[in-house]
mmCIF file as Biopython writes it, N, C-alpha, C and O atoms, coordinates in Angstrom:
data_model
#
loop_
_atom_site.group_PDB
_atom_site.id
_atom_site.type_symbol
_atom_site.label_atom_id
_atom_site.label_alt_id
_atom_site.label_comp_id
_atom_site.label_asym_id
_atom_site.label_entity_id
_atom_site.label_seq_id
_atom_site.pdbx_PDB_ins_code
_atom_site.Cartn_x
_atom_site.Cartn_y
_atom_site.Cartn_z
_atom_site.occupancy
_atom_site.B_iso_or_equiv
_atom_site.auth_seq_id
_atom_site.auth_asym_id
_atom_site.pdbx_PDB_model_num
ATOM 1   N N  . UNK A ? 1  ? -5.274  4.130   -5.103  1.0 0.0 1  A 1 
ATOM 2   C CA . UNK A ? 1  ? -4.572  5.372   -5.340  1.0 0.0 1  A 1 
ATOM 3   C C  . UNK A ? 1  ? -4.688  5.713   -6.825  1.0 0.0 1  A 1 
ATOM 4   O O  . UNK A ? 1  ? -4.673  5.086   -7.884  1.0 0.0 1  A 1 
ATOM 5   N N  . UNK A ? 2  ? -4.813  7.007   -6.427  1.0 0.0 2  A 1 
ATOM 6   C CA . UNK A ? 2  ? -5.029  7.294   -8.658  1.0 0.0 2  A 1 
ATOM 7   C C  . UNK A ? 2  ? -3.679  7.076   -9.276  1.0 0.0 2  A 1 
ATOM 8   O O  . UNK A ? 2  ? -2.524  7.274   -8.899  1.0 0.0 2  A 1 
ATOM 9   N N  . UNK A ? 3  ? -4.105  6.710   -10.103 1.0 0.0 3  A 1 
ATOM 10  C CA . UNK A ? 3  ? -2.848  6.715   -11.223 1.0 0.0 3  A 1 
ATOM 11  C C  . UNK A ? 3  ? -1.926  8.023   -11.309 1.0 0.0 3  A 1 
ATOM 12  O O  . UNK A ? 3  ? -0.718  7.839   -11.156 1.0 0.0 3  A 1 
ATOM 13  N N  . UNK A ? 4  ? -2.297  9.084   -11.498 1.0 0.0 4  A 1 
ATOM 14  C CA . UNK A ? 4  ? -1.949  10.342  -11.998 1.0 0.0 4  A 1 
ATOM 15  C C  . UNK A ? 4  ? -0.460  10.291  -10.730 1.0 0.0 4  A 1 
ATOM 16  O O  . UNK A ? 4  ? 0.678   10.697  -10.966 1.0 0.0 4  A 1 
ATOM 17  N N  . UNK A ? 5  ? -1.065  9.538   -9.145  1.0 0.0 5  A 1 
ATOM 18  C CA . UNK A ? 5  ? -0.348  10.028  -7.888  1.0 0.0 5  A 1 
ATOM 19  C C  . UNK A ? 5  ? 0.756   8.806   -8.064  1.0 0.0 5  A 1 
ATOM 20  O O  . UNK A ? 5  ? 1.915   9.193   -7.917  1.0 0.0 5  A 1 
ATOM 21  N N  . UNK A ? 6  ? 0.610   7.518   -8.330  1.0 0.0 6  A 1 
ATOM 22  C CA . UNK A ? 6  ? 1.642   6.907   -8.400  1.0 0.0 6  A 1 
ATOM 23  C C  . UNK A ? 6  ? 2.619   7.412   -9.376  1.0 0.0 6  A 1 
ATOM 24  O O  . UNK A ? 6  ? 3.800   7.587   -9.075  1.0 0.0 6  A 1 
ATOM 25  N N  . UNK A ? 7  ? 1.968   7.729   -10.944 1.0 0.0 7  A 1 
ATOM 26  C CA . UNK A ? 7  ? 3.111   8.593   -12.009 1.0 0.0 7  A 1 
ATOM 27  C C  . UNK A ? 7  ? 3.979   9.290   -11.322 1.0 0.0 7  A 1 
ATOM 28  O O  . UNK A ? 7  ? 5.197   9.151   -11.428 1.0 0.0 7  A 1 
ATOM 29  N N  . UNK A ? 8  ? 3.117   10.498  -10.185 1.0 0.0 8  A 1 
ATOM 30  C CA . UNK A ? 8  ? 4.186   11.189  -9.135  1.0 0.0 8  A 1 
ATOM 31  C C  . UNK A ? 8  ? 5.111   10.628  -8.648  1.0 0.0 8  A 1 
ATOM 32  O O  . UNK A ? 8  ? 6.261   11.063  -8.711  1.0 0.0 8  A 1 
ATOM 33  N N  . UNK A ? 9  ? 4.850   9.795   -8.201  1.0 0.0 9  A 1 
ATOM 34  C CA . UNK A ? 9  ? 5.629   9.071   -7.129  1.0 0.0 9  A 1 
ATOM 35  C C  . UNK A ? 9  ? 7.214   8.588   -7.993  1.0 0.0 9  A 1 
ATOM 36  O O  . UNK A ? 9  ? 8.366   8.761   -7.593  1.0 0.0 9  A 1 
ATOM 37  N N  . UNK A ? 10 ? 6.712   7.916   -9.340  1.0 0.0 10 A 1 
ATOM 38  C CA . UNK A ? 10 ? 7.558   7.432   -9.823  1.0 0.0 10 A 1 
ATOM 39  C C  . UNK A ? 10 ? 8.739   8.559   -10.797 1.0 0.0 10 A 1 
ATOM 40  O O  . UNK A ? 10 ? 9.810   8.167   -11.260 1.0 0.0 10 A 1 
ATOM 41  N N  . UNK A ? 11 ? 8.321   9.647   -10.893 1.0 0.0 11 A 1 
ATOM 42  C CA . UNK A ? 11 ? 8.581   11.052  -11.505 1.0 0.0 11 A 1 
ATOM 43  C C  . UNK A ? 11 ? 9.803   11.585  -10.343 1.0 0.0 11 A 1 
ATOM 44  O O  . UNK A ? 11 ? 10.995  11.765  -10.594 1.0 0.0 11 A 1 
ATOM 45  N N  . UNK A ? 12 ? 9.022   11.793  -8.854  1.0 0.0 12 A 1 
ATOM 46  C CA . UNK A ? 12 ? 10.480  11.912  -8.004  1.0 0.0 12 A 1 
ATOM 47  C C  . UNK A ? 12 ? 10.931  11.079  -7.676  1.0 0.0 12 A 1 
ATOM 48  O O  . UNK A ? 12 ? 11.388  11.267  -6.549  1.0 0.0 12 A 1 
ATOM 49  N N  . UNK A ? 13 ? 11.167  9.774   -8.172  1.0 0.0 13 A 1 
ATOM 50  C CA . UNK A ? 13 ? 12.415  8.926   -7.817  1.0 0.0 13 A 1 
ATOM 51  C C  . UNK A ? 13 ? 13.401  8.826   -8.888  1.0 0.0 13 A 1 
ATOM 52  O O  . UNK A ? 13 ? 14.510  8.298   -8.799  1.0 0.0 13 A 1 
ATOM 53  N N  . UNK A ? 14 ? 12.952  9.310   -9.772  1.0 0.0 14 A 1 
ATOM 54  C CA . UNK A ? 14 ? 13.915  8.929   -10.681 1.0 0.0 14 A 1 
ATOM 55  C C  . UNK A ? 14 ? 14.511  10.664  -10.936 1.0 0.0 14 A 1 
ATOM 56  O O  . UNK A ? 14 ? 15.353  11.096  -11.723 1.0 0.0 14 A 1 
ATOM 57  N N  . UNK A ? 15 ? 13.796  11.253  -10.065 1.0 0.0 15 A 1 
ATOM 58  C CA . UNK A ? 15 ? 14.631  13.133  -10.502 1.0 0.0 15 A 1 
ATOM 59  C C  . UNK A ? 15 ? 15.642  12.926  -9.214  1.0 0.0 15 A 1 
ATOM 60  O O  . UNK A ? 15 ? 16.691  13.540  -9.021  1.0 0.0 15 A 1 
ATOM 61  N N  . UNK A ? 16 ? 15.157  12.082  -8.526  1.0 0.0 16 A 1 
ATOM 62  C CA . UNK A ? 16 ? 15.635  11.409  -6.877  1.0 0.0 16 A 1 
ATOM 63  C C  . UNK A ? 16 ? 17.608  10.995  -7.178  1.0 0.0 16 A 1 
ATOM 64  O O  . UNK A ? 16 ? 18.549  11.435  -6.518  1.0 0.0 16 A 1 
ATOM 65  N N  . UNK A ? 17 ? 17.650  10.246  -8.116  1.0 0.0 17 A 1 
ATOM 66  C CA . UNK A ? 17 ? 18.289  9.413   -8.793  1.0 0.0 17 A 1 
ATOM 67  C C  . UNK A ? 17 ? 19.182  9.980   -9.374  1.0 0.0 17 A 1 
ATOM 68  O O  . UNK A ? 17 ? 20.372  9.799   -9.118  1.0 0.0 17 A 1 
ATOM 69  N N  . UNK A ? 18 ? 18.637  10.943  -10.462 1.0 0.0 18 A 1 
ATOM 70  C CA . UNK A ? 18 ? 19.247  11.776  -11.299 1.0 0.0 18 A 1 
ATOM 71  C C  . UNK A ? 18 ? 19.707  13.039  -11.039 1.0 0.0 18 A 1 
ATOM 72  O O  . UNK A ? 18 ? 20.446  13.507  -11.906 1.0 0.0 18 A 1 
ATOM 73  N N  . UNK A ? 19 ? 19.411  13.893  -9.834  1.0 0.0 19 A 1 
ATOM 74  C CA . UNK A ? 19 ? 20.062  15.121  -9.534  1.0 0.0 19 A 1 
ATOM 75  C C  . UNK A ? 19 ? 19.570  15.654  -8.240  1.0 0.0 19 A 1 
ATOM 76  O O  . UNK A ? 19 ? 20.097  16.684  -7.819  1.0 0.0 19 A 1 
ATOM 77  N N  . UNK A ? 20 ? 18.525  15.026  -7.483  1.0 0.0 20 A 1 
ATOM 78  C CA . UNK A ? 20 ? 18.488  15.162  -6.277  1.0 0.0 20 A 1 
ATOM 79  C C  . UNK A ? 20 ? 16.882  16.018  -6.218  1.0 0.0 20 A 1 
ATOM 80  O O  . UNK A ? 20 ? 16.321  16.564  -7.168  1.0 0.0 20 A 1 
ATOM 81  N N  . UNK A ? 21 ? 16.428  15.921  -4.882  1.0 0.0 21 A 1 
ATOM 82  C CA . UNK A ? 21 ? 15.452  16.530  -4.520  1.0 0.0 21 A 1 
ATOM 83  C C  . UNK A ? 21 ? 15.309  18.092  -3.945  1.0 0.0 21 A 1 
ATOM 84  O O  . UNK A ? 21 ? 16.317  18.752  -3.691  1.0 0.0 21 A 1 
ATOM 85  N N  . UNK A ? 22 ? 14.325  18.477  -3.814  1.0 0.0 22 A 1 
ATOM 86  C CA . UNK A ? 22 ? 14.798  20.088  -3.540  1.0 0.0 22 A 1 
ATOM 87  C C  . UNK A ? 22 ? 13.554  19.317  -1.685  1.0 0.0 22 A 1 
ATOM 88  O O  . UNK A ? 22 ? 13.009  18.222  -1.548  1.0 0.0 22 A 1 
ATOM 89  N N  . UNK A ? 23 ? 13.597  20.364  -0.837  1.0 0.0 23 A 1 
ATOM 90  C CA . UNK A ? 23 ? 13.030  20.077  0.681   1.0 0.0 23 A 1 
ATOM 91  C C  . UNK A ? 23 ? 11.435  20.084  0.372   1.0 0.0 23 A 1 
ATOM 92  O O  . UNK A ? 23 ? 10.684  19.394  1.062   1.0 0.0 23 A 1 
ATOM 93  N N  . UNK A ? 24 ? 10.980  20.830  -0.614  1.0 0.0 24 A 1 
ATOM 94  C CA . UNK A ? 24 ? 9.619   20.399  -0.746  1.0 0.0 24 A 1 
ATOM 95  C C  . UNK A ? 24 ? 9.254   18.724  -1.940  1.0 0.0 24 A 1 
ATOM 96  O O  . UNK A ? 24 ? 8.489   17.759  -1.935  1.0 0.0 24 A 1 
ATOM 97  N N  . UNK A ? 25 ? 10.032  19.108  -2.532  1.0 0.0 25 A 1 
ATOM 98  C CA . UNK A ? 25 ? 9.668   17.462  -3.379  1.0 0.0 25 A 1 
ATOM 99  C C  . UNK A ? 25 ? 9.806   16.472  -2.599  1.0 0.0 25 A 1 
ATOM 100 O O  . UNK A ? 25 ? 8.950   15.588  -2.557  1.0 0.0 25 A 1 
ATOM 101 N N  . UNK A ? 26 ? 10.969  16.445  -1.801  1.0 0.0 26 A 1 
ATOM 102 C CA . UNK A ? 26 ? 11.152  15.276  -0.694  1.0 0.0 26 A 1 
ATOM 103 C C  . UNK A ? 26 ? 9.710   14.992  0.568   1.0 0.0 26 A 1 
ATOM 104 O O  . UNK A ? 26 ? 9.003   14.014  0.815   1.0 0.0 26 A 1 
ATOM 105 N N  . UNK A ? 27 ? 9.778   16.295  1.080   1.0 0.0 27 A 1 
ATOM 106 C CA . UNK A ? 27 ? 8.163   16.424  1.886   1.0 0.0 27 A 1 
ATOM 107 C C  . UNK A ? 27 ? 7.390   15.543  1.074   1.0 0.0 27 A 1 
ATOM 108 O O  . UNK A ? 27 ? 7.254   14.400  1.512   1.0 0.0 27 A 1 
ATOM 109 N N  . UNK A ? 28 ? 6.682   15.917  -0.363  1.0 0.0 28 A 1 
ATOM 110 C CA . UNK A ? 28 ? 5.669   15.254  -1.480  1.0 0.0 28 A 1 
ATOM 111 C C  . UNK A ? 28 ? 5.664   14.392  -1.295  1.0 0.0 28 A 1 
ATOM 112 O O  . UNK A ? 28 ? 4.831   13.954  -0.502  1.0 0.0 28 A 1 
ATOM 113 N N  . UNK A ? 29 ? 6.935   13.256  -2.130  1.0 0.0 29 A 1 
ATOM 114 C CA . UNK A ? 29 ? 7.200   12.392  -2.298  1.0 0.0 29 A 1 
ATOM 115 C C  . UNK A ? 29 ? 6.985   11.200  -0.620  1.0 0.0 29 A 1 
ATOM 116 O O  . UNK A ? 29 ? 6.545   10.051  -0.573  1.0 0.0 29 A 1 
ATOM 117 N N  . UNK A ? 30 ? 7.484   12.059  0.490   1.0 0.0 30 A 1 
ATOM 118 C CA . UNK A ? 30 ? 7.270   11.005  1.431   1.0 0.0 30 A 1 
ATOM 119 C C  . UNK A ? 30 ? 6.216   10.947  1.813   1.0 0.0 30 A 1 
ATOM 120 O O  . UNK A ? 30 ? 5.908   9.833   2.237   1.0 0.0 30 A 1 
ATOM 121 N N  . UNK A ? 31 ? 5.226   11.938  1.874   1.0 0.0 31 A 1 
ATOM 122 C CA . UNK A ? 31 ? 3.512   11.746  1.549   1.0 0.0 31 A 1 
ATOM 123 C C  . UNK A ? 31 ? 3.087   10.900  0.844   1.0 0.0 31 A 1 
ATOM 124 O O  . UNK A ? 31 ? 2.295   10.080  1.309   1.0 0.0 31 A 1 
ATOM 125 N N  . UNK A ? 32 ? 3.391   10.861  -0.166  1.0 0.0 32 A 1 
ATOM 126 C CA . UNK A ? 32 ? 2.710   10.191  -1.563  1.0 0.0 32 A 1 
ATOM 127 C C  . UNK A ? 32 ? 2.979   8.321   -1.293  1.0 0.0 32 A 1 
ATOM 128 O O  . UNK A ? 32 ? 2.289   7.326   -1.514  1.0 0.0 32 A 1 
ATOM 129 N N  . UNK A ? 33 ? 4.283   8.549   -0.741  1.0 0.0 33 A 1 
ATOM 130 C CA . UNK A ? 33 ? 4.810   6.892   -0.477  1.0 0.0 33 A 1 
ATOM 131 C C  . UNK A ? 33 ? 3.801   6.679   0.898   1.0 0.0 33 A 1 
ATOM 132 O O  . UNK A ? 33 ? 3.138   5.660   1.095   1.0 0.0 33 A 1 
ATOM 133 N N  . UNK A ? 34 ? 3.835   7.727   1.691   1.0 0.0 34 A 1 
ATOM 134 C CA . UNK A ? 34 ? 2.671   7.308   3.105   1.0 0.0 34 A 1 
ATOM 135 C C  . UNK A ? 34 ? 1.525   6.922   2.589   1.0 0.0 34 A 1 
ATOM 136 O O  . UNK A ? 34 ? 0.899   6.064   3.213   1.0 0.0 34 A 1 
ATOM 137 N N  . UNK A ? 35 ? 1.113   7.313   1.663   1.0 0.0 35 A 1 
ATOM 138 C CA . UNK A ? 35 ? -0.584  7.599   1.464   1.0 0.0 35 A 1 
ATOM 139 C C  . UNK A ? 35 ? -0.536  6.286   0.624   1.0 0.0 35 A 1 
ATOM 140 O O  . UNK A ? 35 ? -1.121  5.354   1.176   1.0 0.0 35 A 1 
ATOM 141 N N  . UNK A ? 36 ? 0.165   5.927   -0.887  1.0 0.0 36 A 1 
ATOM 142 C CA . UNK A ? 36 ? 0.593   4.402   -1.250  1.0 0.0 36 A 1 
ATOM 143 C C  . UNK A ? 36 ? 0.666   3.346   -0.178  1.0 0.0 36 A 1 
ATOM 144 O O  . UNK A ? 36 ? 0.220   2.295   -0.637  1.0 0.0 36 A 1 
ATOM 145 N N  . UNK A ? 37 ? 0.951   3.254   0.734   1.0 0.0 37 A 1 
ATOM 146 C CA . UNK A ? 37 ? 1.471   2.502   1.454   1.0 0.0 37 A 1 
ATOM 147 C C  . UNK A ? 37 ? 0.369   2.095   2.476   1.0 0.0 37 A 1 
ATOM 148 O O  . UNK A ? 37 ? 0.424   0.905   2.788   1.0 0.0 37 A 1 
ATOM 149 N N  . UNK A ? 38 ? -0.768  2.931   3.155   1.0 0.0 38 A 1 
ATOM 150 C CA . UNK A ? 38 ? -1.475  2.928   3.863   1.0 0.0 38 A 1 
ATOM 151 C C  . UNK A ? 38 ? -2.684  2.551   2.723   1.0 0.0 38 A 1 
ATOM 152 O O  . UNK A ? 38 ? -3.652  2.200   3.398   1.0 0.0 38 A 1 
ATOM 153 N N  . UNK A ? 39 ? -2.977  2.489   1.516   1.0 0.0 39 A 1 
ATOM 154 C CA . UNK A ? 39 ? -3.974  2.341   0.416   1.0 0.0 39 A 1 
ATOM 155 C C  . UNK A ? 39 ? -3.396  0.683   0.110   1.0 0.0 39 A 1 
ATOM 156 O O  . UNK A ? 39 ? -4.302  -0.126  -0.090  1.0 0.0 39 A 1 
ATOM 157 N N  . UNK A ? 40 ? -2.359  0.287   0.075   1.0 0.0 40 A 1 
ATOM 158 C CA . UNK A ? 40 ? -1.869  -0.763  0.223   1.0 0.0 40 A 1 
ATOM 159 C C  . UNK A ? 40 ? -2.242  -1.533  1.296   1.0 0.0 40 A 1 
ATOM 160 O O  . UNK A ? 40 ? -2.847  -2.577  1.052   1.0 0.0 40 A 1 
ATOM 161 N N  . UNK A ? 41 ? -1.952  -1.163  2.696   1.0 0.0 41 A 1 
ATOM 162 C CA . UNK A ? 41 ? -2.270  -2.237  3.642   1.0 0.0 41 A 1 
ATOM 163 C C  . UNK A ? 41 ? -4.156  -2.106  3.412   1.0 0.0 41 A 1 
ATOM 164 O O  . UNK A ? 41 ? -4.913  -3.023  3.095   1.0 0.0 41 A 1 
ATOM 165 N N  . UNK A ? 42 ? -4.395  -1.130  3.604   1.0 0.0 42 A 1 
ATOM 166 C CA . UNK A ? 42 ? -6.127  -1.497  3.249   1.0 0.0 42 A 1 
ATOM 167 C C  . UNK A ? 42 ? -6.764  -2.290  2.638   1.0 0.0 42 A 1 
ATOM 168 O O  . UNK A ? 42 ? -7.638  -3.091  2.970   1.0 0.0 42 A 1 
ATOM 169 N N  . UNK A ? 43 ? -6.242  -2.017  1.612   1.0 0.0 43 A 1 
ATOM 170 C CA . UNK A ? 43 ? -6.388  -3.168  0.314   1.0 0.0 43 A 1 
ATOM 171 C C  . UNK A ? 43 ? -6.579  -4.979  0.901   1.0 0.0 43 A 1 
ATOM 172 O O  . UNK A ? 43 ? -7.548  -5.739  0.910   1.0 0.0 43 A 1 
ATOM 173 N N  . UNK A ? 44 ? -4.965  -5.148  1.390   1.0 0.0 44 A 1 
ATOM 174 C CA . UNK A ? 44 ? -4.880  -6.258  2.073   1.0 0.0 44 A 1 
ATOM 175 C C  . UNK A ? 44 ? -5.430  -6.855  3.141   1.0 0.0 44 A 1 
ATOM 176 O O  . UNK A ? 44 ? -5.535  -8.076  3.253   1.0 0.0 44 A 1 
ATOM 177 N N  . UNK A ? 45 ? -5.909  -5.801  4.200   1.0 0.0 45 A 1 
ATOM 178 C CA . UNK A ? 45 ? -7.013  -5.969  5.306   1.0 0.0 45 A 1 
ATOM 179 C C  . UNK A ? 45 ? -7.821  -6.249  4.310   1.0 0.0 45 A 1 
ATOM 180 O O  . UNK A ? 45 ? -7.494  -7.296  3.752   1.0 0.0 45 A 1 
ATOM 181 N N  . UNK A ? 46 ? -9.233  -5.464  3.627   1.0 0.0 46 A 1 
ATOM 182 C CA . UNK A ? 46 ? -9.452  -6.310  3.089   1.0 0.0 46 A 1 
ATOM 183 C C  . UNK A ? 46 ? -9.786  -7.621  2.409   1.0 0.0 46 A 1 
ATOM 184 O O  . UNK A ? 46 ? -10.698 -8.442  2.499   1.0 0.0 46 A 1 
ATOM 185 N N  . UNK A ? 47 ? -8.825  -7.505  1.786   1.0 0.0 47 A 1 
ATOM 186 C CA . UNK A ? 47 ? -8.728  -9.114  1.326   1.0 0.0 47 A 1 
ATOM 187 C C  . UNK A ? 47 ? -8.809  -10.510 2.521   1.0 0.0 47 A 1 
ATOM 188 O O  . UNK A ? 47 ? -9.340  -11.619 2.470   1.0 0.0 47 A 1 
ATOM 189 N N  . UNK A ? 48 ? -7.973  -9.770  3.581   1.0 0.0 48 A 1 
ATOM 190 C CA . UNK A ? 48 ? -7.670  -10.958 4.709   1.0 0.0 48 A 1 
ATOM 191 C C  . UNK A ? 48 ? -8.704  -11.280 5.230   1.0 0.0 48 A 1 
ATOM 192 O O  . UNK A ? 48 ? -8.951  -12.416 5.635   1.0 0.0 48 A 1 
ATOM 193 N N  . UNK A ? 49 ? -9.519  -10.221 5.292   1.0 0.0 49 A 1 
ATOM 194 C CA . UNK A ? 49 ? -11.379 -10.184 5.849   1.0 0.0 49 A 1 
ATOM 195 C C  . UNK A ? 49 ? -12.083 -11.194 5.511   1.0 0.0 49 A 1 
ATOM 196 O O  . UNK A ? 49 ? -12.590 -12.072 6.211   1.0 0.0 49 A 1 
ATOM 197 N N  . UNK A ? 50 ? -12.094 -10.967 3.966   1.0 0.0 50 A 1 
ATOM 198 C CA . UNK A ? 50 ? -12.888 -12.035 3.245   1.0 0.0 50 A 1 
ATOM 199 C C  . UNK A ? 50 ? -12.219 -13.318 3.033   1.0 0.0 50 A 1 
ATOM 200 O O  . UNK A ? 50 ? -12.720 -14.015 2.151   1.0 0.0 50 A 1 
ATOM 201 N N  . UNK A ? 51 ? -10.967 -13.890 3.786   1.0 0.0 51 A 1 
ATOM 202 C CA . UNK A ? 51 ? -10.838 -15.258 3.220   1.0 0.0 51 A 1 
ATOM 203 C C  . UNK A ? 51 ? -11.724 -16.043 4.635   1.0 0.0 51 A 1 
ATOM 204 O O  . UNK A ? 51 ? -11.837 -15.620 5.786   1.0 0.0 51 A 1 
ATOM 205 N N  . UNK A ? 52 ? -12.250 -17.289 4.027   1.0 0.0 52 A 1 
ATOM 206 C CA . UNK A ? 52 ? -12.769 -18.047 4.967   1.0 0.0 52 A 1 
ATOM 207 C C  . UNK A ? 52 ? -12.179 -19.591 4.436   1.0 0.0 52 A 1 
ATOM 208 O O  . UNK A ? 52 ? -12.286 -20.113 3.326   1.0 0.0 52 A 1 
ATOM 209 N N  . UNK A ? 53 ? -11.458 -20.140 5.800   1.0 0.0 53 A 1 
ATOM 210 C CA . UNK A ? 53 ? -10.749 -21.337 5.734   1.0 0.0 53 A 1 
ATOM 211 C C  . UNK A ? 53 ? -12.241 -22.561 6.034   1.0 0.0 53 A 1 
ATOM 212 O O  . UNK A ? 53 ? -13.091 -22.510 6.923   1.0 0.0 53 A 1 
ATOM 213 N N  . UNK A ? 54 ? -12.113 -23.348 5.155   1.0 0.0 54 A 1 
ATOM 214 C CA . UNK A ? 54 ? -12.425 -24.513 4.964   1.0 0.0 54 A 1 
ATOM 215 C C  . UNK A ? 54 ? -12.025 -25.839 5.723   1.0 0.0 54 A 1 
ATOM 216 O O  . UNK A ? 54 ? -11.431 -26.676 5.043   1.0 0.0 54 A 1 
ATOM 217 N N  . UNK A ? 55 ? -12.277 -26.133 7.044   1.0 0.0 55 A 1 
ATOM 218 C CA . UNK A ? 55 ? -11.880 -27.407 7.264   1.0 0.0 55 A 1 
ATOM 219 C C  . UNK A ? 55 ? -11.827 -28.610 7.232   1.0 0.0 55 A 1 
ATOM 220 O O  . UNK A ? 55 ? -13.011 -28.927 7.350   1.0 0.0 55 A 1 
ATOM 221 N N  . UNK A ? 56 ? -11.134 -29.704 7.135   1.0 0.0 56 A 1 
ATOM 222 C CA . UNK A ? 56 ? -11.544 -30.740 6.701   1.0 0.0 56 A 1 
ATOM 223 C C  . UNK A ? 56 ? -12.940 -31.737 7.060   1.0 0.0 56 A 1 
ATOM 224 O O  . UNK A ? 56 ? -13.625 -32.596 6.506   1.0 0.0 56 A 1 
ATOM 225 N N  . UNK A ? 57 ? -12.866 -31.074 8.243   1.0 0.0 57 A 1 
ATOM 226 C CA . UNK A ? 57 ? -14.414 -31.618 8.438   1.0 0.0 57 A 1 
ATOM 227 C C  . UNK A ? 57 ? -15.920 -31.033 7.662   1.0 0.0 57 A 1 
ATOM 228 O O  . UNK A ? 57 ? -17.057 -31.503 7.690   1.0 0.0 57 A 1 
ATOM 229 N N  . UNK A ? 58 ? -15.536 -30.203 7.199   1.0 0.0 58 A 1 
ATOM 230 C CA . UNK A ? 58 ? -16.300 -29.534 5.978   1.0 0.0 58 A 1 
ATOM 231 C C  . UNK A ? 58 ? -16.945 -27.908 6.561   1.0 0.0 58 A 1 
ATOM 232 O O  . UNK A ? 58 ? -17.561 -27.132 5.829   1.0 0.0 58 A 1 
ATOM 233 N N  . UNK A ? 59 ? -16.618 -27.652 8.054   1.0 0.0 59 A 1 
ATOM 234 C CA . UNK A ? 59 ? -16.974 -26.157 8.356   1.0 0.0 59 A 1 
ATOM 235 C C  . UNK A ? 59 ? -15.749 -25.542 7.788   1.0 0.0 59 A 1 
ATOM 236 O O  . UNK A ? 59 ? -14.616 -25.792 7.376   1.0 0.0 59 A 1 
ATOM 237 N N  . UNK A ? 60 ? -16.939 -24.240 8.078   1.0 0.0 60 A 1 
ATOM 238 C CA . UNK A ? 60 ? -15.827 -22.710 7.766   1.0 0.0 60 A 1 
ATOM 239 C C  . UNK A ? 60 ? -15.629 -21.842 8.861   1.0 0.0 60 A 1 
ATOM 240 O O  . UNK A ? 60 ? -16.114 -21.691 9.983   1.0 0.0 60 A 1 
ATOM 241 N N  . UNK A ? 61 ? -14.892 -21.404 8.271   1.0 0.0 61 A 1 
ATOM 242 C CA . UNK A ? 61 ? -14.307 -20.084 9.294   1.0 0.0 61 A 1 
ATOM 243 C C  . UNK A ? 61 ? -13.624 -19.572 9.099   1.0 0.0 61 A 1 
ATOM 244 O O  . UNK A ? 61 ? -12.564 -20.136 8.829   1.0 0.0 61 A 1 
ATOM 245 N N  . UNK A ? 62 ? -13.693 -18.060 9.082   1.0 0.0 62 A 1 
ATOM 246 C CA . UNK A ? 62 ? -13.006 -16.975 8.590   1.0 0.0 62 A 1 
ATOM 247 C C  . UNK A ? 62 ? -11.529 -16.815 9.326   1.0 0.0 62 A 1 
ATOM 248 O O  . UNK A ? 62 ? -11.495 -17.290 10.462  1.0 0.0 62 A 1 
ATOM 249 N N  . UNK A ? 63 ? -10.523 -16.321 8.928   1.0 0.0 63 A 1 
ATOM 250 C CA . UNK A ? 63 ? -9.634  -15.766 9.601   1.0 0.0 63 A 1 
ATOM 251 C C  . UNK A ? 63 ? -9.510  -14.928 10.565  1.0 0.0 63 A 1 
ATOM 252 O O  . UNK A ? 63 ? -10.169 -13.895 10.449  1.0 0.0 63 A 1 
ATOM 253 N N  . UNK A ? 64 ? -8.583  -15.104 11.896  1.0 0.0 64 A 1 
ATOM 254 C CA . UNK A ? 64 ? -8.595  -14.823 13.041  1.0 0.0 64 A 1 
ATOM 255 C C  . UNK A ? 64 ? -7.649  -14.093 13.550  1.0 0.0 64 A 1 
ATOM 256 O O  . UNK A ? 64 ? -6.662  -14.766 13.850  1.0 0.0 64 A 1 
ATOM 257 N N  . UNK A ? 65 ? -7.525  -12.557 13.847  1.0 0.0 65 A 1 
ATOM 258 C CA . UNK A ? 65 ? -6.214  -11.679 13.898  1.0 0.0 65 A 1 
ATOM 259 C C  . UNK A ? 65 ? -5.920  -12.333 15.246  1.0 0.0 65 A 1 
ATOM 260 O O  . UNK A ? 65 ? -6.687  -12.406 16.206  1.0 0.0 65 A 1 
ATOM 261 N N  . UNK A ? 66 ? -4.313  -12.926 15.118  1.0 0.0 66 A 1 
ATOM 262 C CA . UNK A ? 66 ? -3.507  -13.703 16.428  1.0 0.0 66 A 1 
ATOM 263 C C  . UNK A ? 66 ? -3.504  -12.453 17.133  1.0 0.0 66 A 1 
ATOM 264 O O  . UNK A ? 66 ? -3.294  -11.446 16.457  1.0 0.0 66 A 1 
ATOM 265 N N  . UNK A ? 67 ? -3.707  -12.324 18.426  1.0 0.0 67 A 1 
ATOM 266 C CA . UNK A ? 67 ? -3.230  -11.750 19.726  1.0 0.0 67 A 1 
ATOM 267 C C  . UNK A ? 67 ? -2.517  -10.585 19.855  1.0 0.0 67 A 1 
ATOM 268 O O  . UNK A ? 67 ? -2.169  -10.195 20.970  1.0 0.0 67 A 1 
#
């Protein structure tokens, strides 16, 4: 996520805080946390992709989404 959109993010929580939201900043803001949030789990898929477990018998093998 760009920088510029998290600054957003962090800009209406604290106007959030301090005097309240108007019906379109709130709309924004719960976008902006959707779109963070879904750039987040990606990220972590990802990552989970590429780990490959090592067993003691000396094979590998990648991680396995349970059921």
């Amino acid at each position: 996520m760009e920088k510029v959109k998290i600054e957003r993010i962090n800009e209406l929580a604290r106007k959030r805080k301090a005097e309240g939201l108007t019906q379109e900043e709130a709309a924004e803001q719960d976008a902006l946390r959707k779109e963070y949030i879904q750039g987040f789990r990606d990220n972590l898929q990802q990552v989970l992709d590429s780990v490959v477990l090592q067993r003691p018998d000396g094979t590998k093998q990648k991680l396995q989404k349970k059921g």
